[in-house]
C-alpha positions as CSV (number, residue, x, y, z in Angstrom):
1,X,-7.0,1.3,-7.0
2,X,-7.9,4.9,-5.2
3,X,-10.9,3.5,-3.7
4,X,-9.0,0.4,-2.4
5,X,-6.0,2.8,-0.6
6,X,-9.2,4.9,0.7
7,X,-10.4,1.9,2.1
8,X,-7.4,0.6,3.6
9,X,-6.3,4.2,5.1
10,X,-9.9,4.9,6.6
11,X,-9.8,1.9,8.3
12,X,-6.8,1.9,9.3
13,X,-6.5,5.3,10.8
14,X,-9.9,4.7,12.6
15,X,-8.3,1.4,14.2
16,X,-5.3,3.8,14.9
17,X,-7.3,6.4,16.3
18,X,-9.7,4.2,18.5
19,X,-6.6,2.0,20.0
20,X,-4.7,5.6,20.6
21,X,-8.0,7.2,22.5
22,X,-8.5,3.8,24.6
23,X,-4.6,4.3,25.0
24,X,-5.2,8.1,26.4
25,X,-7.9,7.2,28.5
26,X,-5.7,4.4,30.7
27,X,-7.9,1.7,29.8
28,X,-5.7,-0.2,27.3
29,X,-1.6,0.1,27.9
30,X,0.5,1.5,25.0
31,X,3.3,2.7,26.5
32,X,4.5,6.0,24.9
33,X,2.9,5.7,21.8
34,X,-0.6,6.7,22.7
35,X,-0.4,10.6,21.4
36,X,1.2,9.5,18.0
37,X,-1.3,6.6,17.7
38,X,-4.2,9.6,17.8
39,X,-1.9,12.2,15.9
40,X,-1.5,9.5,12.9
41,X,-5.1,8.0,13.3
42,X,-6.6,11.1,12.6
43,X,-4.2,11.9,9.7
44,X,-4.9,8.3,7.8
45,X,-8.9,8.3,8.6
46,X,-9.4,11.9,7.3
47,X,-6.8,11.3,4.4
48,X,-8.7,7.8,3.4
49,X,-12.5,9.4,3.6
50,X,-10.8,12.5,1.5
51,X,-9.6,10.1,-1.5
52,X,-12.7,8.1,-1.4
53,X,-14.7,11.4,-1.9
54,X,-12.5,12.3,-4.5
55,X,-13.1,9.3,-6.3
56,X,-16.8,9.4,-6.0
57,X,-16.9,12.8,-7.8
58,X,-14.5,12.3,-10.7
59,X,-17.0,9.0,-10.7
60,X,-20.0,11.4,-11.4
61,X,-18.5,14.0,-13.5
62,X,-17.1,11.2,-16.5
């Protein structure tokens, strides 16, 4: 179940991330969204890669 919400919040804060950074950049328009598209991007993509790590090691450890 942890490894699935890793997953899904890893690749959906880098889909966040990339869409807020094209957003920045002027060459996709988001309107006023763009800076808490990156804020929440990088939030979700280091929080996902965080509980899959955490998974992996309480895999190793049992």
């Amino acid at each position: 179940m942890t490894k699935i919400l890793g997953g899904i919040m890893t690749v959906g804060g880098a889909i966040a991330l990339v869409l807020g950074v094209l957003g920045a950049f002027g060459t996709m328009e988001m309107g006023s969204g763009t800076w808490p598209c990156i804020i929440l991007g990088v939030i979700f993509f280091f929080a996902g890669v965080s509980i899959m790590k955490y998974q992996a090691q309480g895999n190793q450890e049992s």
